[in-house]
N, C-alpha and C positions, 0 to 999 in steps of 0.2 A: 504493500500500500504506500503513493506516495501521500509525503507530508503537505498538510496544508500549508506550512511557510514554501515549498517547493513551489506547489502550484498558483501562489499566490504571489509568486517572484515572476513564474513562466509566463501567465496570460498578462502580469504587470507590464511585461516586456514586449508583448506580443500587442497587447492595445496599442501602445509607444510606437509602433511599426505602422499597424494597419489601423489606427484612429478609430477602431469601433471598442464599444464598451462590452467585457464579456463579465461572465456568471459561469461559474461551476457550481452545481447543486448536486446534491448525493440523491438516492431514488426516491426520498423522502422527501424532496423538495425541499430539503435545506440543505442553507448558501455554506457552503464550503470557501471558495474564494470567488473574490469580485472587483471587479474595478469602477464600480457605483453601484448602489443599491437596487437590488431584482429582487426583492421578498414578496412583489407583486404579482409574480410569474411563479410561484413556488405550484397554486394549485393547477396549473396549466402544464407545470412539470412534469408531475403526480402523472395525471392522466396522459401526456409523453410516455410516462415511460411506461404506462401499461397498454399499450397501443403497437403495432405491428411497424409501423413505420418508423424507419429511420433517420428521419429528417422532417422537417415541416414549420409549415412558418403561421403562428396564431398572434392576432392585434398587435402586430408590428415588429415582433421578435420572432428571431429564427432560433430551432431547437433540433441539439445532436445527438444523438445516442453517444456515450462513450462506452466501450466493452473492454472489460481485461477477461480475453480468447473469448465465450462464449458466455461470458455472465456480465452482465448490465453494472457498469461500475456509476459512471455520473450524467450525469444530464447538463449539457452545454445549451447556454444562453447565449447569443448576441445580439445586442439591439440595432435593429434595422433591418428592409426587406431589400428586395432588390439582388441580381447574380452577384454582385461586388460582396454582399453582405455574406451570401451563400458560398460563395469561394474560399472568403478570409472564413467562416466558419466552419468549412470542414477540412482546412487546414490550420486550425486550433484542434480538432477535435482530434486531428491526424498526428497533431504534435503530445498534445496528452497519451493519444492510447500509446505512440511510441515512451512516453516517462511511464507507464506502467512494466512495461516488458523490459526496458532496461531496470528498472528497480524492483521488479520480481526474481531477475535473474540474479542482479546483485544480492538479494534476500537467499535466493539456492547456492549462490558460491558463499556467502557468509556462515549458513548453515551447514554446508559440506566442509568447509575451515574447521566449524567448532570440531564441529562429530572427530575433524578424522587428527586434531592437536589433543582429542581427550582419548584418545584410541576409541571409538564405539561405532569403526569400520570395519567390517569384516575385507579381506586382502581383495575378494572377486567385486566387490560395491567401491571401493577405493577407485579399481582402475574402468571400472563402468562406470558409475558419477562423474567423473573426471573427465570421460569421454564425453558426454553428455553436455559435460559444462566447459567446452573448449578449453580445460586446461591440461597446458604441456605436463603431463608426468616425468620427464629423464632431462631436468636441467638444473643447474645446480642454485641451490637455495637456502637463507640461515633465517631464523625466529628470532626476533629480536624482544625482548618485552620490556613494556615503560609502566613503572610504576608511581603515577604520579603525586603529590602530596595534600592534603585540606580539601581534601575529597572533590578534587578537579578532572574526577575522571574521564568523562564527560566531554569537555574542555580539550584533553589529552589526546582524546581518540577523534576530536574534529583535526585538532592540528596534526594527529598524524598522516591522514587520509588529506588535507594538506601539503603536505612536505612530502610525499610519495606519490601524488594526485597524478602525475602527468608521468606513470605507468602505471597501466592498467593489470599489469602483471602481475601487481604486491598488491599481499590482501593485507587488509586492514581489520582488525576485529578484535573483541574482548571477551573471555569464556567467567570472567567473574568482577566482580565491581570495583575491583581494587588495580587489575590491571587492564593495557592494551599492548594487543600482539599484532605484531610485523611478521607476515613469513614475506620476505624478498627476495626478488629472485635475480640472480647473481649474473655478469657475465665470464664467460671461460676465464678473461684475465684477473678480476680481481683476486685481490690476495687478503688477507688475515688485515694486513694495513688498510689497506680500502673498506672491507665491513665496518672497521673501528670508525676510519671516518663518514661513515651513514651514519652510524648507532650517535656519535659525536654531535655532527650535524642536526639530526632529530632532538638531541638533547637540546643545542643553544635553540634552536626552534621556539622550543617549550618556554625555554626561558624569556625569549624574544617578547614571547605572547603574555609575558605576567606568571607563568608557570613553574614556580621554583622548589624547589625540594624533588625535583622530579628524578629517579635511579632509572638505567636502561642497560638491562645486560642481552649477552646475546648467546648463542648454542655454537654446535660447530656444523660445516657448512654439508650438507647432505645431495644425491644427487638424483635420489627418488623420491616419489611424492610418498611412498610408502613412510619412509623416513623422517619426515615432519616431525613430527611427534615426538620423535628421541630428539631434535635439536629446539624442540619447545620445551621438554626435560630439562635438558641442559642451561637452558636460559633461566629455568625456573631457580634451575640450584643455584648456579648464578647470583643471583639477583639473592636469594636467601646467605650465601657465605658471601658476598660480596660485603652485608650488612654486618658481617659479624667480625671477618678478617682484614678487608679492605675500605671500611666505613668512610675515610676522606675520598673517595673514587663516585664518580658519577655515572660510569661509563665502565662496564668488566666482563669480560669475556670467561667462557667456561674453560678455557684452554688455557686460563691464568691464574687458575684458584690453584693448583700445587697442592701441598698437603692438605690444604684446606679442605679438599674437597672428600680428603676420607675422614679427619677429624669429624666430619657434619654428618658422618650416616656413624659413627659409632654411640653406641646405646649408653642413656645419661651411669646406668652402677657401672659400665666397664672402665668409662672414664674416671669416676670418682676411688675406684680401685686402684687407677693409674696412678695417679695423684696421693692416695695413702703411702702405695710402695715405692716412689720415688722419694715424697717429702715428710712421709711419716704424718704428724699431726699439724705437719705449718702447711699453712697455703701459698703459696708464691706470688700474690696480689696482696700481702700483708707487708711484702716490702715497704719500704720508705721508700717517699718518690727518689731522693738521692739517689740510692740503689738500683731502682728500676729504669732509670733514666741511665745510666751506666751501664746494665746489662745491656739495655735495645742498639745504646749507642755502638758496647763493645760488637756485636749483630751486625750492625749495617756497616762498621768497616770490618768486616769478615775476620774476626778476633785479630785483630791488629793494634797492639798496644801504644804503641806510637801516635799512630795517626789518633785512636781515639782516645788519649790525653791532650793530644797537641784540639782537637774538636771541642773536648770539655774543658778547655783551660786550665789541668789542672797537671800538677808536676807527674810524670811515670811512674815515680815512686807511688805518687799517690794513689793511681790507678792498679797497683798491683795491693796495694794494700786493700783497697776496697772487695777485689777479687779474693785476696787472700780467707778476708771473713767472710763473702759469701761461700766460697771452701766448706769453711767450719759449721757453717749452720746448714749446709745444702747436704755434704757432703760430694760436691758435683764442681771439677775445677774446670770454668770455661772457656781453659785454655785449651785446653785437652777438648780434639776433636766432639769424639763420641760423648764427652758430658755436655758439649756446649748443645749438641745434638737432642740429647734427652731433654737438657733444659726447657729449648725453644719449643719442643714440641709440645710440652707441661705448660705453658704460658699460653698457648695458642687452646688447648684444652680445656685450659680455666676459664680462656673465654669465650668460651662458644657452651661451655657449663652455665657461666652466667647469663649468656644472651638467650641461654632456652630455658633458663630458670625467670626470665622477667616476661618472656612470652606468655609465660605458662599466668602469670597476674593478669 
């Protein structure tokens, strides 16, 4: 069904061209959209559309059937008689029933999106729908999803369908009220750098339009339509460890989460086990920020004592000392390869612990 701001933009545009005044009415004889008032013709509708004719012209208005395929959708108005009047009105009427067929078809390709990103296609309806609904099955394509913030979602998924408007080849659509999904489809040369800057560019989009707090990860890139599905998975995890491991990122790809991505499917007792037998009864988020800001730092220059005293300003001695005591209270010296190793993976642990422990409130 189109929307009334649709048709009420269409025939707006359409009087602007041909200077007659039209009326869409439902079979009811009420005004759907208008470009002057016909509430006067409503009962003259009525009896239109229960009548055999297609067309016809009663006390100075001319009346059109409009059908989507063989069921009676509206009743077209325009004022004035004469061929001029009859011409421009049944190429109104020509124009409308074509924004039904395009916007029913849009409604089956949106519909055949959800079913087959939730899997509820069987493999033989996949490649038959598909056929059905002119699209390409074996070209290659990633899911991208945007989750947008203050409940814009709405908002999110005009501007998507926006920013991607002019190919007709990306669908556009949203399976729950929180997000909207991108499957786009790719050409042979893009690379891993080029999906980033779609995903990228859809973000500043968003922003562009007033839409901030908005996250968009994406899957990896598939090159059946079978396959959807797994890189709508993947965008979903995405977007869920993105929140939890890479929280200043606006923009994450499933191919960047690394450990992360197995910390997020282990079960909250096996982790809290981990955590017993590495640190006994202390937790490793009860450091001092001092502390903890010296581990991450010793971390990002790849346990390099140098570089991350000469970073923290603070003398090498000093930075060995620090380590030293974490030593004694961890038991874990994270100098030594394999302890710095346990460490980091206990930190990333603890908090992906806490972010499913605040979910859970």
């Amino acid at each position: 069904m189109i929307s009334n701001q649709i048709l009420q933009n269409t025939i707006d545009g359409l009087k602007n061209i041909a200077r007659v005044d039209l009326c869409v009415m439902d079979v009811d004889g009420k005004e759907v959209a208008y470009t002057t008032d016909m509430s006067n013709c409503s009962k003259a509708a009525v009896e239109f559309a229960g009548s055999p004719a297609d067309s016809q012209e009663i006390q100075g208005y001319q009346y059109f059937k409009v059908y989507d395929e063989i069921s009676l959708e509206y009743i077209l108005v325009a004022a004035g008689t004469g061929e001029d009047v009859y011409t421009i009105g049944k190429m109104v009427a020509f124009q409308i029933q074509n924004l039904l067929v395009a916007y029913k078809e849009r409604f089956d390709k949106d519909n055949f999106i959800k079913n087959l990103l939730l899997d509820n296609l069987l493999l033989v309806d996949i490649y038959s729908r598909s056929k059905k609904l002119r699209i390409q099955t074996d070209v290659a394509r990633v899911v991208m999803i945007v989750e947008s913030a203050n409940g814009k979602e709405n908002n999110a998924l005009e501007m998507a369908r926006m920013h991607f408007g002019s190919n007709s080849k990306d669908f556009i659509t949203a399976v729950d009220e929180n997000n909207v999904i991108v499957v786009k489809e790719l050409n042979d040369s893009d690379t891993n750098r080029d999906i980033d800057k779609y995903a990228a560019g859809l973000k500043a989009a968003l922003v562009k339009e007033g839409i901030k707090g908005a996250r968009v990860s994406y899957g990896t890139v598939v090159r059946e339509i079978k396959e959807v599905s797994r890189s709508y998975k993947e965008a979903k995890m995405a977007l869920d460890v993105g929140k939890i491991f890479f929280d200043e990122r606006d923009v994450i790809a499933y191919s960047e989460l690394g450990i992360g991505r197995l910390i997020y499917q282990l079960p909250i007792p096996l982790c809290k086990m981990f955590i017993r037998e590495i640190f006994g009864g202390k937790n490793p988020d009860e450091f001092d920020e001092e502390t903890l800001t010296t581990i991450y730092k010793f971390f990002e220059n790849s346990l390099n004592v140098s570089e991350t005293s000469r970073q923290l300003f603070i003398h090498r001695n000093t930075l060995v000392y620090r380590l030293d005591k974490l030593q004694k209270s961890t038991g874990l010296d994270l100098r030594v390869f394999e302890d710095a190793i346990t460490f980091r993976i206990a930190l990333m642990v603890v908090k992906y612990m806490k972010y499913m422990e605040n979910m859970e409130y």
